[in-house]
GUVEXKE-265429 format. One record per residue (C-alpha): residue number from 1; residue in one letter; z negated, x, y negated. Coordinates in Angstrom, 1 decimal. Last residue first. Layout:
resi = NUM&resn = A&pz = Z&px = X&py = Y
...
***
This chain:
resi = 323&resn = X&pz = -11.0&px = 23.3&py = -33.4
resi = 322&resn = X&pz = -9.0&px = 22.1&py = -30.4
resi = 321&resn = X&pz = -9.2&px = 25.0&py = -28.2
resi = 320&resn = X&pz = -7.7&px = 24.2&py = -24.8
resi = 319&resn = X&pz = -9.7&px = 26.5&py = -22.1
resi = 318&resn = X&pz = -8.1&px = 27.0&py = -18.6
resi = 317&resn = X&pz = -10.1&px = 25.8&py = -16.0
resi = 316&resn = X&pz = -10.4&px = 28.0&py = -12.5
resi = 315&resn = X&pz = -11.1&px = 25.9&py = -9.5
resi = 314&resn = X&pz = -14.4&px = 25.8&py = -7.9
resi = 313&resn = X&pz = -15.9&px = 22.6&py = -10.0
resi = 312&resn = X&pz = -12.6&px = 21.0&py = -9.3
resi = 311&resn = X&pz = -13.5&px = 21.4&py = -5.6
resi = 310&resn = X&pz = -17.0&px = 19.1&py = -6.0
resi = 309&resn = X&pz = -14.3&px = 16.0&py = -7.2
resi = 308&resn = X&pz = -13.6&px = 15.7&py = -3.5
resi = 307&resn = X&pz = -11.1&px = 12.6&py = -3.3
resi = 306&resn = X&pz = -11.4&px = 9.2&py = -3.1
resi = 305&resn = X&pz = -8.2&px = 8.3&py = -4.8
resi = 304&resn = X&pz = -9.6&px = 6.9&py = -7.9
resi = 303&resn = X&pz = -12.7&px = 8.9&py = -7.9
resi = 302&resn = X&pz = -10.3&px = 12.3&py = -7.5
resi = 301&resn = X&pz = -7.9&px = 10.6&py = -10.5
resi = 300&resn = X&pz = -11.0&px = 10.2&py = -12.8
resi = 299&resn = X&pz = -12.5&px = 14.2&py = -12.0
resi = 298&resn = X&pz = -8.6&px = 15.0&py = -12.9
resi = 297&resn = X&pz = -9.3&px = 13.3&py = -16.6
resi = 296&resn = X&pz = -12.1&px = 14.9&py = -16.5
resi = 295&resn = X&pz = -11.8&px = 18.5&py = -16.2
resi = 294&resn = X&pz = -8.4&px = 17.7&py = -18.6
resi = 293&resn = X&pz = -10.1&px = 16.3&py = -21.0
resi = 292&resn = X&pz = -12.8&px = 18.7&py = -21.9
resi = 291&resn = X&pz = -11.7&px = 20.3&py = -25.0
resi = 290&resn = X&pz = -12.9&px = 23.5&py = -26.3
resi = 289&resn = X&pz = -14.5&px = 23.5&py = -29.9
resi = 288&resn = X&pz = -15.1&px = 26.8&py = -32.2
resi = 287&resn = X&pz = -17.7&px = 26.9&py = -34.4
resi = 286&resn = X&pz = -18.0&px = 29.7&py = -36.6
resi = 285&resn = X&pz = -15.8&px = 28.3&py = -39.3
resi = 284&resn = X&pz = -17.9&px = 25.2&py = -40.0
resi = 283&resn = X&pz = -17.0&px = 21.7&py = -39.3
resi = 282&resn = X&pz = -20.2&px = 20.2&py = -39.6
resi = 281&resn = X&pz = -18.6&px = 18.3&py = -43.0
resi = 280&resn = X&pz = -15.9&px = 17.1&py = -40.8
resi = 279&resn = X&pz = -18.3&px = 15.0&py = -37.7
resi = 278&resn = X&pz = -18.4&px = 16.7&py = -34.5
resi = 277&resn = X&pz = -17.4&px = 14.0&py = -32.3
resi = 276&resn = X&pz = -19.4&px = 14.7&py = -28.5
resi = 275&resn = X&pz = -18.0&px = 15.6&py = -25.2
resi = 274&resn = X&pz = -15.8&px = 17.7&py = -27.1
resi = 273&resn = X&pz = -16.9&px = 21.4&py = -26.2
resi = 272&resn = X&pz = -18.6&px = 24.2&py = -27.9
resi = 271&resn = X&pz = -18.8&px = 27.6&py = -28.8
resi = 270&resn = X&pz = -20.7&px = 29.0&py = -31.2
resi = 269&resn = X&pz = -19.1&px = 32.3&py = -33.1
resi = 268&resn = X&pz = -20.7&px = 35.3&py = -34.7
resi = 267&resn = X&pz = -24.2&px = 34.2&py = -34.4
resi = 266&resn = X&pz = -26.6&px = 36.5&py = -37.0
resi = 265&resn = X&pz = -27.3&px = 33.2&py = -38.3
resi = 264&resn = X&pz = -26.8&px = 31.8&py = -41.7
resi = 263&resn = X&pz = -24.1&px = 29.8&py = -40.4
resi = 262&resn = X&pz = -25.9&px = 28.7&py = -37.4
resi = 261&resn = X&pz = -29.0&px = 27.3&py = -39.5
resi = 260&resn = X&pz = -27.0&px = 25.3&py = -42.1
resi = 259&resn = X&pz = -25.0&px = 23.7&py = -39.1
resi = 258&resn = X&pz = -28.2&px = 22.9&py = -36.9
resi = 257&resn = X&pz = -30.3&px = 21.1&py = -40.5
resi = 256&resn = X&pz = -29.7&px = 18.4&py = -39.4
resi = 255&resn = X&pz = -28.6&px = 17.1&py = -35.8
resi = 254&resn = X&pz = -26.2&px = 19.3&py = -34.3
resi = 253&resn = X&pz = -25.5&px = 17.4&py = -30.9
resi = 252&resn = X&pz = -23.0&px = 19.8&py = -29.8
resi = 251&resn = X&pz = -22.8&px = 19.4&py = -26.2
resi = 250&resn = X&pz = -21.3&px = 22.5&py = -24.0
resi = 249&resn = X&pz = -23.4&px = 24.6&py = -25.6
resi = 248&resn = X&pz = -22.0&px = 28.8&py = -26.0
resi = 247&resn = X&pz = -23.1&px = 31.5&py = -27.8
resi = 246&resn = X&pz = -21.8&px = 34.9&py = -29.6
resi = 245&resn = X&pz = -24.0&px = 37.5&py = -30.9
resi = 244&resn = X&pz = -22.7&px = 41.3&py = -31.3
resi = 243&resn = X&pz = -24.0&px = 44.8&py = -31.1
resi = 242&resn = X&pz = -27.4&px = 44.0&py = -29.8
resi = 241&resn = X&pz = -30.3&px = 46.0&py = -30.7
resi = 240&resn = X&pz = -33.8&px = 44.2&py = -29.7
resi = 239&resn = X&pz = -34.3&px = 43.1&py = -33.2
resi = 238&resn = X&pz = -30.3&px = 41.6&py = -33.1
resi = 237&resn = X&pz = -31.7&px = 39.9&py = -29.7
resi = 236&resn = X&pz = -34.7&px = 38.1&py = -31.5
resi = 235&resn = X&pz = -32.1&px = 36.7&py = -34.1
resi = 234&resn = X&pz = -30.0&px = 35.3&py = -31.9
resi = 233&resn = X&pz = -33.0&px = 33.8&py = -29.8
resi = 232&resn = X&pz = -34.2&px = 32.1&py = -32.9
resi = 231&resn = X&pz = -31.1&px = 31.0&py = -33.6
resi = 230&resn = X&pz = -30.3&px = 29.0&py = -30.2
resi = 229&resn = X&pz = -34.5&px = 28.1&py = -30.1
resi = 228&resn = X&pz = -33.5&px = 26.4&py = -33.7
resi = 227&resn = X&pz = -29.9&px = 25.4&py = -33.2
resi = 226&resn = X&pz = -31.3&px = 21.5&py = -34.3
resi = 225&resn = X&pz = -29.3&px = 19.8&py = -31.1
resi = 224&resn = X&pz = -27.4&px = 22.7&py = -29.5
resi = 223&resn = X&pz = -26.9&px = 21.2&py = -25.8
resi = 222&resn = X&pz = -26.9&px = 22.7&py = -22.5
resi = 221&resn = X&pz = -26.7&px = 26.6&py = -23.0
resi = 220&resn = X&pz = -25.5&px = 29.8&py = -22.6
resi = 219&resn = X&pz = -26.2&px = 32.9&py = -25.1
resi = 218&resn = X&pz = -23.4&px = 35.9&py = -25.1
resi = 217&resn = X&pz = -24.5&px = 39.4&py = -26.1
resi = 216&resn = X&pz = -22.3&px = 41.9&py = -26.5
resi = 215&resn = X&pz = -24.8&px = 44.8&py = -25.6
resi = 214&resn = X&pz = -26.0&px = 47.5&py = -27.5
resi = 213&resn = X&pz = -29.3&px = 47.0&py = -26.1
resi = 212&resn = X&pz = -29.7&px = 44.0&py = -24.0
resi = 211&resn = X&pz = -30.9&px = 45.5&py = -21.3
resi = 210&resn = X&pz = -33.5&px = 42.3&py = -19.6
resi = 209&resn = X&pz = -36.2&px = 40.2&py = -20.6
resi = 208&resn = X&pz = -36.7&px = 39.5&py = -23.8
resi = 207&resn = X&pz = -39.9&px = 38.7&py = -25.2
resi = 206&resn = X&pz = -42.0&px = 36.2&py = -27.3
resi = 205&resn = X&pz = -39.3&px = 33.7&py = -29.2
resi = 204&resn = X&pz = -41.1&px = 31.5&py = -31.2
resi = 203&resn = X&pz = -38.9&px = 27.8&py = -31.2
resi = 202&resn = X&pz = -38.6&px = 26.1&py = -33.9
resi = 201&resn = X&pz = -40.0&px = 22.8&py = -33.5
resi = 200&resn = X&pz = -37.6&px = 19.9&py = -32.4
resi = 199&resn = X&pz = -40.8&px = 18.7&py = -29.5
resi = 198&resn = X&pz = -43.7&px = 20.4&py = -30.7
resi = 197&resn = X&pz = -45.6&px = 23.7&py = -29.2
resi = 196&resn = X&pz = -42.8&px = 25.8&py = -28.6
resi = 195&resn = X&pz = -42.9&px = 29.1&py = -27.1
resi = 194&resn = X&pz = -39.9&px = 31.4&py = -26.1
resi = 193&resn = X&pz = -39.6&px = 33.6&py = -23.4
resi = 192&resn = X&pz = -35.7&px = 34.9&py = -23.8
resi = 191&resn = X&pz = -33.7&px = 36.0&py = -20.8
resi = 190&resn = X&pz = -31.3&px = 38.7&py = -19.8
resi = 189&resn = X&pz = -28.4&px = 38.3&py = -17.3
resi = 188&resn = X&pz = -25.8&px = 40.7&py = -16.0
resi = 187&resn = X&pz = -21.8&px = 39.9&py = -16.4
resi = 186&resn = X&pz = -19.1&px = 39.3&py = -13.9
resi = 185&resn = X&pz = -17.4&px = 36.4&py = -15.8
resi = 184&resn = X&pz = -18.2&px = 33.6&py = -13.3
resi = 183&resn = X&pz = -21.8&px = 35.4&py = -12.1
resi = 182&resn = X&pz = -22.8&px = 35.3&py = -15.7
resi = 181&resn = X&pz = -21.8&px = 31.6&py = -15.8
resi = 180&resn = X&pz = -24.4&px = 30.7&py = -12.6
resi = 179&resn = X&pz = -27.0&px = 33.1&py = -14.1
resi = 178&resn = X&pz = -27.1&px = 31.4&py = -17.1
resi = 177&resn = X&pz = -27.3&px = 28.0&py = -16.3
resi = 176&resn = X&pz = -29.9&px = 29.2&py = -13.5
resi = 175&resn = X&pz = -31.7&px = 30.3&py = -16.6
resi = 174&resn = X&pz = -31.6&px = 27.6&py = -18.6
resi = 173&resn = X&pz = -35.6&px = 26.8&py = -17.9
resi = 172&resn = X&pz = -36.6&px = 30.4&py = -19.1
resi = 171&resn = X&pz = -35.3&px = 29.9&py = -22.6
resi = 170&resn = X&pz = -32.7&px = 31.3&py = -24.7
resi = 169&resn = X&pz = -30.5&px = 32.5&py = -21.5
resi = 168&resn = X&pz = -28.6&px = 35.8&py = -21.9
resi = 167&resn = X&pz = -25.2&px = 36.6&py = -20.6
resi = 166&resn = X&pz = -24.8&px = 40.4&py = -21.2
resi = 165&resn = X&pz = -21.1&px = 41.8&py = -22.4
resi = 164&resn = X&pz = -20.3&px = 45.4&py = -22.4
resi = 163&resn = X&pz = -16.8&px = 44.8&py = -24.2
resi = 162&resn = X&pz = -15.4&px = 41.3&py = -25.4
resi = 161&resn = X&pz = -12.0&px = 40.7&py = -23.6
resi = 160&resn = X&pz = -11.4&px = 37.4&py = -25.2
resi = 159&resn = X&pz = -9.9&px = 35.9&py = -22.6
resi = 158&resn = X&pz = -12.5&px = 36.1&py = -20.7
resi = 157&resn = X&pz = -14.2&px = 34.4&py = -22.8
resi = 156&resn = X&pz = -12.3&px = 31.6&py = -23.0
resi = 155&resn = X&pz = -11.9&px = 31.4&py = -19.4
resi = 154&resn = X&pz = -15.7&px = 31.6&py = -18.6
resi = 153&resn = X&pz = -16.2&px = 28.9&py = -21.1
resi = 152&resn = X&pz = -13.8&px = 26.5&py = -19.6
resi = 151&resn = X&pz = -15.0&px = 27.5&py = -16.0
resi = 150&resn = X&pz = -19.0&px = 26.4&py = -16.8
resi = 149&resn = X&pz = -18.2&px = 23.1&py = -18.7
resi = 148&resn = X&pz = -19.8&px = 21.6&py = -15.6
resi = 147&resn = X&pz = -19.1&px = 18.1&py = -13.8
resi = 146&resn = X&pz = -21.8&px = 16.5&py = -12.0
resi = 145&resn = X&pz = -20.3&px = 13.1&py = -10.1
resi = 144&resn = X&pz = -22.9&px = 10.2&py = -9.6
resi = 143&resn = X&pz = -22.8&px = 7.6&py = -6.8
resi = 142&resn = X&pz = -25.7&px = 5.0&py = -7.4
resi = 141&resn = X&pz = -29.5&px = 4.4&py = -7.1
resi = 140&resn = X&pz = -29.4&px = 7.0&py = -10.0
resi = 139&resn = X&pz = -32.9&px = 8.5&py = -11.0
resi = 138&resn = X&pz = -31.3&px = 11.5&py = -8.5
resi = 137&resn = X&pz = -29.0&px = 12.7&py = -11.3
resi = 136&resn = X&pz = -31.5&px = 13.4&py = -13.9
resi = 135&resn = X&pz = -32.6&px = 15.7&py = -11.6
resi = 134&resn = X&pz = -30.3&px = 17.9&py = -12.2
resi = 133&resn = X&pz = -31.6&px = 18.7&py = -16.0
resi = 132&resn = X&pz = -29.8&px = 18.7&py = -19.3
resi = 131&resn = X&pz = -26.6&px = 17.3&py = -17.1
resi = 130&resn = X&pz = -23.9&px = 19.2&py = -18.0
resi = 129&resn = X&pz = -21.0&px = 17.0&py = -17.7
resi = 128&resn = X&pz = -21.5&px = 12.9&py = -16.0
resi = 127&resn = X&pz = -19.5&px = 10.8&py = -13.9
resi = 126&resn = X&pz = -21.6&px = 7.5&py = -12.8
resi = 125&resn = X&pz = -20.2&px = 5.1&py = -9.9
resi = 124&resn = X&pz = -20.8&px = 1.4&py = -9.7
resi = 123&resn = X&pz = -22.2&px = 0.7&py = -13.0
resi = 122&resn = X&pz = -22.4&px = -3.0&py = -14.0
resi = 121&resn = X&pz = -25.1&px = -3.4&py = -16.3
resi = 120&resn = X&pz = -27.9&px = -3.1&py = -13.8
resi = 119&resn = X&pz = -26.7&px = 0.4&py = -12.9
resi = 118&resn = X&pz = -26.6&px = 1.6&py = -16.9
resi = 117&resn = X&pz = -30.1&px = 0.0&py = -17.1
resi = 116&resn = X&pz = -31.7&px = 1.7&py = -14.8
resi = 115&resn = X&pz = -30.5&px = 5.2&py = -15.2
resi = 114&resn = X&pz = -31.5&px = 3.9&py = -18.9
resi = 113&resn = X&pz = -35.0&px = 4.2&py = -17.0
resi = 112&resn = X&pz = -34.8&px = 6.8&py = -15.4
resi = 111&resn = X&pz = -34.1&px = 8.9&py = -18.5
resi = 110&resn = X&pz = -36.8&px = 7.7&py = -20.5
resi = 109&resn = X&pz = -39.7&px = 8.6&py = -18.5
resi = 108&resn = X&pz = -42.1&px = 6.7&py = -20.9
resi = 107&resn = X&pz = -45.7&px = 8.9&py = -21.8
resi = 106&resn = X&pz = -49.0&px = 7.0&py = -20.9
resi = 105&resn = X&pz = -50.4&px = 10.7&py = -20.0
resi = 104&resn = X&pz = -48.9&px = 13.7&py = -20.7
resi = 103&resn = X&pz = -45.4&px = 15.7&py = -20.4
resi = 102&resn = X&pz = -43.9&px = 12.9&py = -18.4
resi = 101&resn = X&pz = -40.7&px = 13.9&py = -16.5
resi = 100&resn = X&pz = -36.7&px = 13.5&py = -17.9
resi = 99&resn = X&pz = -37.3&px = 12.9&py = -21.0
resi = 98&resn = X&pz = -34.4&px = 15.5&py = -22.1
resi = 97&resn = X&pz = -31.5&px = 13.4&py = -20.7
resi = 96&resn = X&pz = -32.5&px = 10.9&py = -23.2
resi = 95&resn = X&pz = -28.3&px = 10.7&py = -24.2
resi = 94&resn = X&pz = -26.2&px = 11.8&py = -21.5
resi = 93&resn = X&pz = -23.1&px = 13.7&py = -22.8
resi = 92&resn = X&pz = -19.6&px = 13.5&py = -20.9
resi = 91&resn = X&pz = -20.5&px = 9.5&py = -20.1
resi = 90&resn = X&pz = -18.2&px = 8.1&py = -17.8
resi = 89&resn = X&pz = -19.6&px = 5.1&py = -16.4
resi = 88&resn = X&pz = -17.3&px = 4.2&py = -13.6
resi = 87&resn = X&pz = -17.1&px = 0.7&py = -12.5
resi = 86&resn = X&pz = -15.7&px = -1.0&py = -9.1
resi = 85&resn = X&pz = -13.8&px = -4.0&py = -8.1
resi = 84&resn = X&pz = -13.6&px = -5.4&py = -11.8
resi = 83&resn = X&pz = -14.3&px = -8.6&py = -11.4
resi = 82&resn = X&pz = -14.3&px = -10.0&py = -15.6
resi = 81&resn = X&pz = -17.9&px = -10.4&py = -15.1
resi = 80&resn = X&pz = -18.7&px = -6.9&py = -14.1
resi = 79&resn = X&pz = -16.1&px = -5.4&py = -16.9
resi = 78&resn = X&pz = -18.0&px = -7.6&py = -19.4
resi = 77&resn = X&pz = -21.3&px = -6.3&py = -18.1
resi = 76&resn = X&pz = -20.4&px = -2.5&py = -18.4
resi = 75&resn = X&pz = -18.7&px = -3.0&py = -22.1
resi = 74&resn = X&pz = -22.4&px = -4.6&py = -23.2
resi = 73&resn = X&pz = -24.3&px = -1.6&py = -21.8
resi = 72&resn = X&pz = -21.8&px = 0.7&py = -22.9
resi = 71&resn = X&pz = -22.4&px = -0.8&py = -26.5
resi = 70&resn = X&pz = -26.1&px = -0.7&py = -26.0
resi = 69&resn = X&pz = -25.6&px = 2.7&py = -25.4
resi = 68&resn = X&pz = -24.1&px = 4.1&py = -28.5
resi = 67&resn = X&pz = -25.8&px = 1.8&py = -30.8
resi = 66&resn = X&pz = -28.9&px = 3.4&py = -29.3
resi = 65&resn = X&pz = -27.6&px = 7.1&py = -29.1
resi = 64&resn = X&pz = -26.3&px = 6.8&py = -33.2
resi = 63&resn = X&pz = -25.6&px = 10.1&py = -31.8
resi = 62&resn = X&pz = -24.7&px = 10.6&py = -28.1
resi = 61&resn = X&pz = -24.6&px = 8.1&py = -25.4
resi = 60&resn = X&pz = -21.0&px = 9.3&py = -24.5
resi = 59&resn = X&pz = -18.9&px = 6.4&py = -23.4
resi = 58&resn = X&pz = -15.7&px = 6.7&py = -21.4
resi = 57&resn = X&pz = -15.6&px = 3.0&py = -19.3
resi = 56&resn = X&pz = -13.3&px = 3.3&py = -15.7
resi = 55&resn = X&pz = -11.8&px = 0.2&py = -13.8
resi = 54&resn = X&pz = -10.9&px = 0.5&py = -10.7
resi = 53&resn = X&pz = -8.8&px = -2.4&py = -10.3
resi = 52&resn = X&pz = -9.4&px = -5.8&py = -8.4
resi = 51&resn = X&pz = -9.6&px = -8.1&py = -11.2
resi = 50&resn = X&pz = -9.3&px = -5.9&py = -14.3
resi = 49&resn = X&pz = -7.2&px = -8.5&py = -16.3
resi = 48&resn = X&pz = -6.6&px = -7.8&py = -20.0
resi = 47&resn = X&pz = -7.8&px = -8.1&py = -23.5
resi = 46&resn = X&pz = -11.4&px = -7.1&py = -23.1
resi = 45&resn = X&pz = -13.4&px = -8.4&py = -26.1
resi = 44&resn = X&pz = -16.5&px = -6.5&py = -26.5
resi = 43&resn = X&pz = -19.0&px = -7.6&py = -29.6
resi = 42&resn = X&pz = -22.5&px = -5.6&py = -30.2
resi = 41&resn = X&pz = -24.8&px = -7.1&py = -32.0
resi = 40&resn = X&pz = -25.1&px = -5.7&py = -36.0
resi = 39&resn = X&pz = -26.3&px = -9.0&py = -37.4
resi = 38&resn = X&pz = -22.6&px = -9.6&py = -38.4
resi = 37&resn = X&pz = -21.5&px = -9.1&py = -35.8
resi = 36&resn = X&pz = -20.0&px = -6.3&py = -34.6
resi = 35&resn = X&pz = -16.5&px = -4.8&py = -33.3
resi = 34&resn = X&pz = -15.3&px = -3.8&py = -29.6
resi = 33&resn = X&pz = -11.6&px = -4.8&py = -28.9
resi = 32&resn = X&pz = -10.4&px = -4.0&py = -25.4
resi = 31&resn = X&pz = -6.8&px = -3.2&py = -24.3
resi = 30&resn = X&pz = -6.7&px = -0.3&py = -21.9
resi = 29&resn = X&pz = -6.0&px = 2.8&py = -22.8
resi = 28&resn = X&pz = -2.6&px = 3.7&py = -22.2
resi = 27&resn = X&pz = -2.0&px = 5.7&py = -18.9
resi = 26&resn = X&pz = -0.2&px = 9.6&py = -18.2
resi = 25&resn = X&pz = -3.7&px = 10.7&py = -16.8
resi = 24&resn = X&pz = -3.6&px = 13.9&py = -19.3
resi = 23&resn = X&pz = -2.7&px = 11.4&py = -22.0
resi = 22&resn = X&pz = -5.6&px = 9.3&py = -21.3
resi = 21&resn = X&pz = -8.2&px = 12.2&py = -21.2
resi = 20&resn = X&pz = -7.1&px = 13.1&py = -24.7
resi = 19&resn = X&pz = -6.8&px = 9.6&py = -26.2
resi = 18&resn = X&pz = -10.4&px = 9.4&py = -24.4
resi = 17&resn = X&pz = -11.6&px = 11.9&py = -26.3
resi = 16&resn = X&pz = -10.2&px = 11.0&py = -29.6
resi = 15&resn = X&pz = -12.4&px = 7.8&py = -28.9
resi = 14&resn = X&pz = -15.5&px = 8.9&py = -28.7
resi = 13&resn = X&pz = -18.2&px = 7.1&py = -29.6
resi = 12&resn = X&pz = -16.2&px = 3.6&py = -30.3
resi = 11&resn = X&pz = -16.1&px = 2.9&py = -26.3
resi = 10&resn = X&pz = -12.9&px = 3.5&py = -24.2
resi = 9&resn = X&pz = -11.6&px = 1.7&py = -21.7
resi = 8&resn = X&pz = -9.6&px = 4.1&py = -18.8
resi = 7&resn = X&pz = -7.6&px = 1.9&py = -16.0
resi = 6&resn = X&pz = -6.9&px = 3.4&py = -13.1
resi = 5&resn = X&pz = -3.2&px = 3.5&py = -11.6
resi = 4&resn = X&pz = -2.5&px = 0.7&py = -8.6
resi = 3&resn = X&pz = -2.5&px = 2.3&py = -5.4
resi = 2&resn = X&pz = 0.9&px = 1.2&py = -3.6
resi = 1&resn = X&pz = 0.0&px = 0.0&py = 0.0
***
């Protein structure tokens, strides 16, 4: 029997995304209208028949994260009720990813529950890049794909040909991160211990582990929300004699005041992905943006024909800079 082509909706949060991921799939996006009343509740209109397809929703939860997720929330249901025979949430940054665990007593473990609510919504399946944490991915009661940005940063700097380079993590939680993209470019690993007694404080960092001296040093991590640990631990390796700092998030949150704080860093490039907008005024010269289409536009076509979407993760990603 002929396999009908998937069908890619795209929410508001990211819609030059999924124009991206839709042209490397060869399909339109799908007809859907989402708007607001006038109250500010969410309004999804979907303008064609999904009975019986594979229907599959690009949403990132990132900033405004509630509007953001309600609206997928809202998108989920009508695909449910309009028969869909099965949902993909794909949602390239995870918004409350970070409350993962309880830190203290009578303390919400966020993450589990909009695992929850994405499942009672309508999610069948859940494709996801860069997790903050891998547990994240057991709160799901459903499938859920892990990609990784890993290969498209290894590529670009590769390409680069930067001399003596040391991966360095800027915390002692990243540091399977790091050790798994040092191990992609053939590089040694250092570490930061930083201390942090708030949650979006600036970060103290205490020692670095590992030769860094003279070193291109290249910082891997998850997100860059506020660039205060990422700074910090620029600034901690430039006392510790590296020649050069360059780092790479694959989700560029960059709430205020990130943008002020990596241009007057010692940081001589950030590099990032698209799995979230970057807004024009946080447009700054040092940051450079890879795209992400492509890894998931083919992760779409391995759910759709029930292929292993672990063997992209293997494969060698060239790097499209878009910015």
């Amino acid at each position: 029997m002929r396999r009908d082509p998937p069908k890619l909706f795209a929410g508001t949060a990211n819609v030059a995304l999924a124009r991206r991921v839709a042209a490397h799939l060869d399909v339109p996006l799908a007809e859907m209208v989402v708007s607001r009343f006038p109250d500010g509740e969410v309004q999804v209109r979907i303008d064609e028949s999904v009975r019986g397809r594979d229907c599959f929703l690009l949403q990132p939860t990132c900033p405004p994260v509630n509007e953001n997720l309600v609206e997928a929330l809202v998108i989920l249901d009508a695909l449910r009720r309009a028969s869909a025979r099965r949902i993909t949430a794909v949602i390239p940054y995870f918004g409350y990813a970070r409350q993962d665990r309880k830190l203290g007593p009578r303390e919400p473990i966020s993450a589990k529950l909009v695992a929850n609510l994405l499942v009672r919504a309508g999610a069948d399946h859940i494709l996801c890049v860069d997790l903050h944490a891998g547990q994240v991915g057991g709160f799901f009661d459903i499938p859920l794909d892990h990609l990784t940005a890993r290969n498209l940063f290894a590529d670009y700097f590769l390409r680069k040909g930067l001399p003596n380079v040391v991966v360095v993590s800027p915390d002692i939680g990243g540091l399977k991160r790091a050790r798994d993209f040092a191990r992609a470019i053939g590089a040694p690993v250092a570490v930061c211990d930083k201390r942090r007694d708030q949650p979006n404080q600036v970060s103290e960092i205490v020692h670095v582990i590992g030769k860094v001296y003279r070193r291109t040093a290249i910082l891997v991590d998850d997100i860059v929300d506020t660039a205060g640990t990422l700074v910090a631990a620029a600034e901690a390796l430039v006392r510790r004699g590296v020649a050069e700092v360059y780092a790479c998030c694959t989700h560029p949150v960059l709430s205020d005041p990130a943008v002020d704080r990596i241009q007057a860093s010692p940081i001589r490039e950030l590099v990032v992905t698209d799995s979230i907008p970057i807004p024009p005024h946080k447009r700054i010269g040092k940051i450079r943006v890879i795209s992400i289409a492509r890894l998931v536009a083919e992760a779409i076509l391995s759910i759709h024909e029930n292929t292993s979407v672990s063997e992209l993760l293997e494969e060698p990603q060239p790097a499209e800079v878009i910015l």
